[in-house]
C-alpha positions as a printed NumPy array, in Angstrom:
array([[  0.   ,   0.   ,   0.   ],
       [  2.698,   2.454,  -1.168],
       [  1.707,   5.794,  -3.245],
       [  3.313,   5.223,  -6.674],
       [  6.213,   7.088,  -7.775],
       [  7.145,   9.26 ,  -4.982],
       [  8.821,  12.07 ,  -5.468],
       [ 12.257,  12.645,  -3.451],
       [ 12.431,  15.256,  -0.619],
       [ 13.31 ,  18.648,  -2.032],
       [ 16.811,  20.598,  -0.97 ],
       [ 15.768,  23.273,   0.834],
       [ 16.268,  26.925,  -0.308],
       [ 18.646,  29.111,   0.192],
       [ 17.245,  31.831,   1.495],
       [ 18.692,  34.647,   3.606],
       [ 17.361,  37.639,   2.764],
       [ 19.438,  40.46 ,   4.028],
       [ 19.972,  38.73 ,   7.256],
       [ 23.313,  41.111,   7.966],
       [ 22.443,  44.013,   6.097],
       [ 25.04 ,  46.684,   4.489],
       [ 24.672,  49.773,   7.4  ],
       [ 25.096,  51.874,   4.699],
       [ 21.513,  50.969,   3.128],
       [ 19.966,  52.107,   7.204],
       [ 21.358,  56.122,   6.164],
       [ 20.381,  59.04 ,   3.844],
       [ 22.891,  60.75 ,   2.001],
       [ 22.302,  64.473,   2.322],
       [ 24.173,  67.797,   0.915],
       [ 24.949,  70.386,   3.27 ],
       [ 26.891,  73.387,   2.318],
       [ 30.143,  73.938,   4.831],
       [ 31.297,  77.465,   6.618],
       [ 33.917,  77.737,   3.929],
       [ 31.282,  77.529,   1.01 ],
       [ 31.872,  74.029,  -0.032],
       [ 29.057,  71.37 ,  -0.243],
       [ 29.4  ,  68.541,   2.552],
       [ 27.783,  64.861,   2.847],
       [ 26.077,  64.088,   6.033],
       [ 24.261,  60.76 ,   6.924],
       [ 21.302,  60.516,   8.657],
       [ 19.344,  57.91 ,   9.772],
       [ 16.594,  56.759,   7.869],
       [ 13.199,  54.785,   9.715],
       [ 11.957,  54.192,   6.22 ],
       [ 15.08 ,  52.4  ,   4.855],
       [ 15.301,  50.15 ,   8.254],
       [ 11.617,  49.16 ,   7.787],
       [ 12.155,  48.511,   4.146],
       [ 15.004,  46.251,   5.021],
       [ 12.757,  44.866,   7.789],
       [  9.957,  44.206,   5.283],
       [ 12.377,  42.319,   3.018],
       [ 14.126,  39.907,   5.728],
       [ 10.497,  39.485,   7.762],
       [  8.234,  39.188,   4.502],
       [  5.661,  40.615,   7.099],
       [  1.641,  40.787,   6.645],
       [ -0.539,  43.114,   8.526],
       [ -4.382,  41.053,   8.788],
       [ -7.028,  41.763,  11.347],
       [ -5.146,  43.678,  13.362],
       [ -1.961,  41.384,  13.831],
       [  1.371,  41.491,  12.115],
       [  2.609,  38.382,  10.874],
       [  6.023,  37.485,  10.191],
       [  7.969,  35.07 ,   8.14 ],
       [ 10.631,  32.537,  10.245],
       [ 13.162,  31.523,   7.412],
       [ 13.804,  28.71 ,  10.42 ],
       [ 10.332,  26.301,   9.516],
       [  8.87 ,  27.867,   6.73 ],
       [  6.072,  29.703,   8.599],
       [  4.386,  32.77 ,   9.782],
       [  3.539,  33.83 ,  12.648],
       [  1.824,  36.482,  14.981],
       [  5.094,  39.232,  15.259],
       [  5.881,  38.568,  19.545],
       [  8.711,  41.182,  19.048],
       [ 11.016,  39.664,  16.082],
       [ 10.644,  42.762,  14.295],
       [ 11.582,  44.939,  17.061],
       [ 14.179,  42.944,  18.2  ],
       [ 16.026,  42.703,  14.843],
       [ 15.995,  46.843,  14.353],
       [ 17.344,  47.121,  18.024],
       [ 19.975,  44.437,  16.902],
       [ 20.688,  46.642,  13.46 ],
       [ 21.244,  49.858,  16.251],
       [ 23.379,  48.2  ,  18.178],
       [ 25.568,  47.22 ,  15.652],
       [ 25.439,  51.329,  14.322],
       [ 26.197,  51.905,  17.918],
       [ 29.43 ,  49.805,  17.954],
       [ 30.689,  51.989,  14.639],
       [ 29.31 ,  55.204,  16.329],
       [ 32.043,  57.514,  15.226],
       [ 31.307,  56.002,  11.261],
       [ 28.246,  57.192,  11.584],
       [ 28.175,  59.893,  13.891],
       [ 25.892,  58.354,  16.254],
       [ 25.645,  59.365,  19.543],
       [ 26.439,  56.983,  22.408],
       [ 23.881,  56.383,  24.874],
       [ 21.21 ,  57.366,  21.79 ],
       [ 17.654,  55.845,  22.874],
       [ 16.687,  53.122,  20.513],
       [ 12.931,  52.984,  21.62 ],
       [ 11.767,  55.778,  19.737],
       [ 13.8  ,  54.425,  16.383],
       [ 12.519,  50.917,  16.911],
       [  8.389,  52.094,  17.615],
       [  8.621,  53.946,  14.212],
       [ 10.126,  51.05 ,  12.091],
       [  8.038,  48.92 ,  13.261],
       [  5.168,  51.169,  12.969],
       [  6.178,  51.794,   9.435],
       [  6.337,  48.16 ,   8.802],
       [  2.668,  47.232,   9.953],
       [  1.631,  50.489,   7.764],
       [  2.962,  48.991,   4.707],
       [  1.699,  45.778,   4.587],
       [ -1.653,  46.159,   5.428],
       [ -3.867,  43.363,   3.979],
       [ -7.305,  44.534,   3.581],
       [ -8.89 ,  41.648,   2.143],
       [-11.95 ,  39.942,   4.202],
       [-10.567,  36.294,   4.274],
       [ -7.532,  35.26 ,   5.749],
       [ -4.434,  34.908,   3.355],
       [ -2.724,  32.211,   5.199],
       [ -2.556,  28.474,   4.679],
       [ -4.671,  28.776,   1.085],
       [ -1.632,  27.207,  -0.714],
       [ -2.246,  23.802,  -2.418],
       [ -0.278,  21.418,  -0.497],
       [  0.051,  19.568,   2.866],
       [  3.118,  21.029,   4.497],
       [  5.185,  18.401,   6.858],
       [  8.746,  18.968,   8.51 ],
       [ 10.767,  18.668,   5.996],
       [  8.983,  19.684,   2.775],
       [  5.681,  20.435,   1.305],
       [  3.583,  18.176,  -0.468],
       [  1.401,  19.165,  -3.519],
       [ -1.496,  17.456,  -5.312],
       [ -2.372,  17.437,  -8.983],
       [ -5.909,  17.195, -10.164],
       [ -4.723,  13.396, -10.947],
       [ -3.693,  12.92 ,  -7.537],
       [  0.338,  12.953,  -8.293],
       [  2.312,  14.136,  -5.209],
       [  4.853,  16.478,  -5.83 ],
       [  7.281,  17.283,  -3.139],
       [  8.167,  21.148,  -3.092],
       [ 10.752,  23.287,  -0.095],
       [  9.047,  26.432,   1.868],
       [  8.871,  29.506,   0.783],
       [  7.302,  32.96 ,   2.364],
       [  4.505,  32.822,  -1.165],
       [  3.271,  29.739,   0.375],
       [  1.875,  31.795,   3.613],
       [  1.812,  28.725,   5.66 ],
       [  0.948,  29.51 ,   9.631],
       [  1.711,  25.601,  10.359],
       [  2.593,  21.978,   9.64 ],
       [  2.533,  18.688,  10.594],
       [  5.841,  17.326,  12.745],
       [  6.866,  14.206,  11.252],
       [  8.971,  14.05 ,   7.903],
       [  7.983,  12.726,   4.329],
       [ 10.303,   9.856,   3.803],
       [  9.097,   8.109,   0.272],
       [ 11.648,   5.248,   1.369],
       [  9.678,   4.397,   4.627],
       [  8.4  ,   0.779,   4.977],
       [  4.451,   0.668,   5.911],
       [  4.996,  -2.632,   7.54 ],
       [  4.612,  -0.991,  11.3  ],
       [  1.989,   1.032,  10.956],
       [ -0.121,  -1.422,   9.15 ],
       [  0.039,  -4.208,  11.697],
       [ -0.688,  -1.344,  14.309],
       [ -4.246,  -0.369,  12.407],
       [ -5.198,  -4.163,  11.476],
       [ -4.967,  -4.81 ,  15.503],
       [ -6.829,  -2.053,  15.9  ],
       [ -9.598,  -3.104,  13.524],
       [ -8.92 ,  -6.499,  11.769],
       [-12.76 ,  -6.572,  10.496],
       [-14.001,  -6.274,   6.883],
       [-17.557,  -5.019,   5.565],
       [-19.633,  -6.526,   3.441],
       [-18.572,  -5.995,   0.667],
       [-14.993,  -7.08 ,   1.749],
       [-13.374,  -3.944,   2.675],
       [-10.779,  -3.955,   5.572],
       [-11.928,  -1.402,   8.093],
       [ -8.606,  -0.54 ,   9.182],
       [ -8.372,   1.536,   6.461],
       [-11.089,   3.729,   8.07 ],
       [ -8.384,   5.1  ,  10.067],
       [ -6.63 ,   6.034,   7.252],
       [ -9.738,   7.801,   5.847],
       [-10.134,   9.766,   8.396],
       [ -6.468,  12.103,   8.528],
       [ -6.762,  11.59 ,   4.415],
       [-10.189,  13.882,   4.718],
       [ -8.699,  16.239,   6.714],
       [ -5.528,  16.735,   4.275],
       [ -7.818,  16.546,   1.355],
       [-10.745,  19.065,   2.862],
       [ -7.377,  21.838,   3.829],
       [ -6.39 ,  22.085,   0.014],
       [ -7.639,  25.245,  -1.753],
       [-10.795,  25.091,  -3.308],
       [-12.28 ,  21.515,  -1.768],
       [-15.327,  21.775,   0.63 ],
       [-15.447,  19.709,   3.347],
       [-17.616,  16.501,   3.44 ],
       [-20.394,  16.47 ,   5.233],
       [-18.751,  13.499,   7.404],
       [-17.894,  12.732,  11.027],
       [-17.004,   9.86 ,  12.684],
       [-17.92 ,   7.942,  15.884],
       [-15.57 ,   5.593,  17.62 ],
       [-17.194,   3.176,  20.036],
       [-15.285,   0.582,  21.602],
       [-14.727,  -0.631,  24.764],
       [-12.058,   0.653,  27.108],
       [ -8.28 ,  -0.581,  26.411],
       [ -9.425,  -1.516,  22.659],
       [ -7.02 ,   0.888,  20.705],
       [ -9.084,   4.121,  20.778],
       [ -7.521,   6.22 ,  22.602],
       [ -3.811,   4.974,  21.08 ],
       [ -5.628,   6.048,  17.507],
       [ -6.722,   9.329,  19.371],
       [ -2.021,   9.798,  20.532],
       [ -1.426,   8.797,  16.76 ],
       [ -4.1  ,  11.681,  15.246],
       [ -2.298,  14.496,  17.372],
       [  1.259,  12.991,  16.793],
       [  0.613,  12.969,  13.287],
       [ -0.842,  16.542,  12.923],
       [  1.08 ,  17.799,  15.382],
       [ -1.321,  18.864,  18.88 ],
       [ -1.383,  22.539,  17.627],
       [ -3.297,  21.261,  14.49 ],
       [ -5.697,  19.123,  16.433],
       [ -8.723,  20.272,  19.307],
       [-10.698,  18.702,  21.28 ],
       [-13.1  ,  19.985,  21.615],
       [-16.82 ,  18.256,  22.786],
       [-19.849,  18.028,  20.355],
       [-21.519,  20.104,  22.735],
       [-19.445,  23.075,  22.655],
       [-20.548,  24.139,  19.48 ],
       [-23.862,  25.856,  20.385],
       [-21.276,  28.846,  21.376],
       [-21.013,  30.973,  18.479],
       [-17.751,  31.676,  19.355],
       [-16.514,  27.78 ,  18.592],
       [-15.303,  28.8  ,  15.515],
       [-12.044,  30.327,  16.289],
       [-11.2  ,  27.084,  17.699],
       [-11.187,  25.303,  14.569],
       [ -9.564,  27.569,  12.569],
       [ -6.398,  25.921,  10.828],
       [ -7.43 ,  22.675,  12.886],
       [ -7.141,  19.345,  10.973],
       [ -8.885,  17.205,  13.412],
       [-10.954,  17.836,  16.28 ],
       [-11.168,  14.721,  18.477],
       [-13.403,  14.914,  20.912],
       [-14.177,  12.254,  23.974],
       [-16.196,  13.906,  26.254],
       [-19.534,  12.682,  25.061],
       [-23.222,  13.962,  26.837],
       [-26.587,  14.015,  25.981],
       [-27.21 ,  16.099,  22.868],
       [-30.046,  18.377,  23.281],
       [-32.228,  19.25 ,  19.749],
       [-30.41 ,  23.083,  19.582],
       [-27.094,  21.515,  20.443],
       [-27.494,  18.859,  17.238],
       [-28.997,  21.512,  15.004],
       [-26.041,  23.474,  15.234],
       [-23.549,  20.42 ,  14.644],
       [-25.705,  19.323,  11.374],
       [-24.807,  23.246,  10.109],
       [-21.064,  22.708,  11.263],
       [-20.453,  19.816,   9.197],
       [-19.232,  20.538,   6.013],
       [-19.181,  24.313,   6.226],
       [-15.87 ,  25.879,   4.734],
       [-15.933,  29.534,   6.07 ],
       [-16.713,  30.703,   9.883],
       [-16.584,  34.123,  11.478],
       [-13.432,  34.326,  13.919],
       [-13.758,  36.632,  16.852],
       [-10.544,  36.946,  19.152],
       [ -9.065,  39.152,  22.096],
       [ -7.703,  42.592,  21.04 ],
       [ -8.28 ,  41.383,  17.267],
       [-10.396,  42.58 ,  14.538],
       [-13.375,  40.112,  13.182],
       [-12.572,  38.294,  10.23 ],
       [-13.64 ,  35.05 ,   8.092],
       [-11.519,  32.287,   8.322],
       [-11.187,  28.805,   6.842],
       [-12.458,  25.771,   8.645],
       [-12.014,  22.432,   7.396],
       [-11.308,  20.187,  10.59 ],
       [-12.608,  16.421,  10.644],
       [-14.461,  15.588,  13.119],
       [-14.19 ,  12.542,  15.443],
       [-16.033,  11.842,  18.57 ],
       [-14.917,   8.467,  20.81 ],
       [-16.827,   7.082,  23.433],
       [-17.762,   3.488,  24.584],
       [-21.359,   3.738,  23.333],
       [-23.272,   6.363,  21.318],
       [-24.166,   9.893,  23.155],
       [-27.773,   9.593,  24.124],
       [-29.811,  12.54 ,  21.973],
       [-33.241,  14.458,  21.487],
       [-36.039,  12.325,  19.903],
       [-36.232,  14.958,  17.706],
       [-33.804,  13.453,  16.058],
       [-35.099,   9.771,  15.264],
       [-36.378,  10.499,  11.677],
       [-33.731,  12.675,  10.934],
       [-31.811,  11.33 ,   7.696],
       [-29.696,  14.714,   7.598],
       [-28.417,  13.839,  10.856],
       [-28.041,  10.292,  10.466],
       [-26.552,  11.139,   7.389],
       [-23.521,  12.971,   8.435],
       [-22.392,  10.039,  10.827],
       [-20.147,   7.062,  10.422],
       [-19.628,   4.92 ,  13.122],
       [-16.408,   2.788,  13.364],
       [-16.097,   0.074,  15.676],
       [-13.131,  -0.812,  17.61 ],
       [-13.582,  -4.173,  18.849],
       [-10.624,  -5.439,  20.271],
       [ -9.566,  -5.676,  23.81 ],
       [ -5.863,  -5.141,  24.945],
       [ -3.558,  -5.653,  27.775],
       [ -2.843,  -2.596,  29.364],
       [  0.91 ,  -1.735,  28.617],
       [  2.192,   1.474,  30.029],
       [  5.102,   1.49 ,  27.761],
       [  3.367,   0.237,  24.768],
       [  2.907,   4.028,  22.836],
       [  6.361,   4.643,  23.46 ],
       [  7.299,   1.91 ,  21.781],
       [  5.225,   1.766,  19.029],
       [  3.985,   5.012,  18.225],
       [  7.207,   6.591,  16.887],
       [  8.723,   8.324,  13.835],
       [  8.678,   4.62 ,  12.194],
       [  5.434,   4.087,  12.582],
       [  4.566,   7.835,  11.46 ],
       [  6.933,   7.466,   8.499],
       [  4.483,   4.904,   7.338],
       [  1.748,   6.15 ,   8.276],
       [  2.143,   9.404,   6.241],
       [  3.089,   7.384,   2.912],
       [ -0.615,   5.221,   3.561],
       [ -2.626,   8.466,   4.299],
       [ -1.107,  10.255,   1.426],
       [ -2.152,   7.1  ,  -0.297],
       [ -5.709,   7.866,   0.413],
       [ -5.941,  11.252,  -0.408],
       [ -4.842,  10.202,  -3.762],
       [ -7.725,   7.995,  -3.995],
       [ -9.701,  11.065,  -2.64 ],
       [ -8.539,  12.462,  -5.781],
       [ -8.613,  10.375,  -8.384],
       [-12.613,   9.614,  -7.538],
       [-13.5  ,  12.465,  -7.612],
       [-13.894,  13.851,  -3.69 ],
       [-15.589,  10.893,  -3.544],
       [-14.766,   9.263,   0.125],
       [-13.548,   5.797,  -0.117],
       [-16.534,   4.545,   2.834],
       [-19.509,   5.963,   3.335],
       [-22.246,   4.076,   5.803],
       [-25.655,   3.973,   4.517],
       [-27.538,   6.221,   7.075],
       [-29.996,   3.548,   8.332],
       [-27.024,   1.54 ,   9.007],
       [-26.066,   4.016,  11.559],
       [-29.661,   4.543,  12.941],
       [-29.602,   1.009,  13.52 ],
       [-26.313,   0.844,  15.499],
       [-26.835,   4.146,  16.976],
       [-30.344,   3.231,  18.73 ],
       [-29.644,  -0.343,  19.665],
       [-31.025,   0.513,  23.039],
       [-33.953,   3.142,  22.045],
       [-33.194,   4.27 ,  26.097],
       [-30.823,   7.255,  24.306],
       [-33.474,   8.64 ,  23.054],
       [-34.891,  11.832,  25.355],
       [-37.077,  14.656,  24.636],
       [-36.256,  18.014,  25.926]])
């Protein structure tokens, strides 16, 4: 189950844009005439040619009220915590050192120098359109590289650079010689059971991270597909739940609870989120399940944050709820085929020893090198049928399962 003619990982780019800049370029070469007639050169300082260096080393973007800056370390931007300000007051102190060069005076204050670069900086690169610019560039970015998609599914593998606008990636590194071997006989333990129509289920699991690569790519709109793990305790699904962050990395994953998203403010949660895993599972009340039904497969939410300007943002997060037995919900809900609809339930059968050490062991880069090279596997599929999902449960298979014991059923 290896993706076909993968490419090699990409050398990364050399790329230090001004870094060390000349202290020449930070001055403005002025005429002056001298006592005895003549015409003299003075230098003066210049705020506008430090924040145009600034702007070329930090690649910086000014959205909803936050500057972001490029890190030429990862690949990614970020919210500005003081990078900016701290390379001008590195630039002065290096002026300060050569003080009689430039005719600086020691013991100058630097604050007043450093506020107006950097407020220069955040006035030139305002971006003033509604949606956010980041992470809209067509490819799954890992570690060490990103990976692109064709419309045929081909993977490309591509190095970072400031165009792509990335804000974050996943941990683990794309390794097109990885075996599989681990991280297959990890999932088949997991789920060794096939469907009717002869499917192994394992490959649920790799469904379910494939859906969330697939949904983040430009243009695609998420399914209208969650997923509900029910097992028993010690039967693998809270190892999946370690492997899902691991993979994604835990700032691309949340947890939050099915509940939580009657607050209209859930949506800055999600934002750049792959997965959100929840396991805290209560009775779902009628306005509670309404609001999920909407969530599902909706592409664009209003973001409200502290100290930061409104502003639509992306969402495209899978969602996966685990719990040893469906939540108990409204009655309302019994006849509901949208609901039912938007639910596939995988079971986790197995039972295993409790082994303290066991994740250690087996959930490491091995096992994520694989992993990667089977979920990029499945996005291809993803691709190549068309954004068609490779299972999909009939929705009165999941009724079925789901109200086993009619006693979930409530009506408030």
């Amino acid at each position: 189950m290896v993706p076909e003619k993968l490419p090699a990982v990409p050398a990364a780019i050399e790329c230090d844009p001004v870094a060390t800049p000349d202290l020449d370029d930070f001055f403005l070469e002025e005429e002056v005439p001298a006592k005895d007639g003549k015409i003299g050169k003075v230098k003066t300082l210049s705020t506008v040619n430090i924040a145009h260096k600034a702007i070329q080393f930090f690649q910086p973007v000014m959205y909803a009220n936050a500057l972001f800056v490029y890190n030429t370390d990862n690949g990614l931007y970020g919210i500005d915590t003081g990078e900016t300000g701290c390379w001008v007051q590195k630039q002065l102190n290096r002026m300060y050192r050569e003080h009689a060069k430039y005719g600086l005076k020691v013991g100058m204050k630097c604050d007043p120098v450093v506020r107006e670069v950097v407020s220069q900086v955040k006035a030139a690169k305002i971006c003033s359109i509604a949606a956010s610019p980041f992470d809209t560039f067509n490819g799954f970015p890992v570690n060490n590289c990103v990976l692109t998609f064709d419309k045929d599914g081909k993977i490309d593998a591509v190095p970072y650079t400031p165009s792509m606008m990335f804000t974050r990636k996943s941990p683990g590194n794309y390794n097109p010689a990885a075996s599989t071997e681990k991280a297959e006989r990890i999932l088949k333990s997991w789920i060794p059971d096939v469907d009717d129509d002869g499917k192994e289920l394992w490959e649920y699991l790799l469904q379910i991270p494939a859906q969330a690569i697939y949904q983040s790519l430009p243009g695609m709109t998420p399914f209208k597909k969650a997923y509900m793990l029910i097992g028993e305790h010690d039967s693998g699904r809270s190892s999946y739940n370690v492997a899902i962050q691991g993979f994604f990395g835990k700032d691309n994953v949340t947890t939050k609870s099915l509940q939580s998203f009657a607050n209209r403010f859930s949506g800055g949660d999600l934002e750049g989120k792959y997965v959100n895993f929840g396991d805290d599972l209560s009775t779902l009340k009628i306005d509670e399940g309404n609001q999920f039904k909407t969530l599902i497969g909706l592409s664009e939410m209003t973001v409200e944050r502290k100290f930061r300007d409104t502003y639509k943002a992306r969402v495209y997060a899978t969602h996966v709820y685990s719990a040893n037995s469906p939540p108990e919900i409204s009655s309302a809900f019994f006849d509901d085929e949208a609901w039912w609809s938007r639910w596939d339930i995988v079971l986790f059968n197995n039972h295993f020893r409790r082994d303290p050490s066991w994740l250690a062991k087996n959930i490491d880069a091995e096992f994520y090198e694989g992993f990667m090279l089977l979920v990029l596997q499945e996005v291809q599929k993803i691709i190549r049928n068309e954004g068609v999902l490779t299972f999909s449960q009939d929705w009165r298979r999941v009724k079925k399962i789901w109200t086993s014991d009619l006693s979930i059923f409530h009506d408030f």
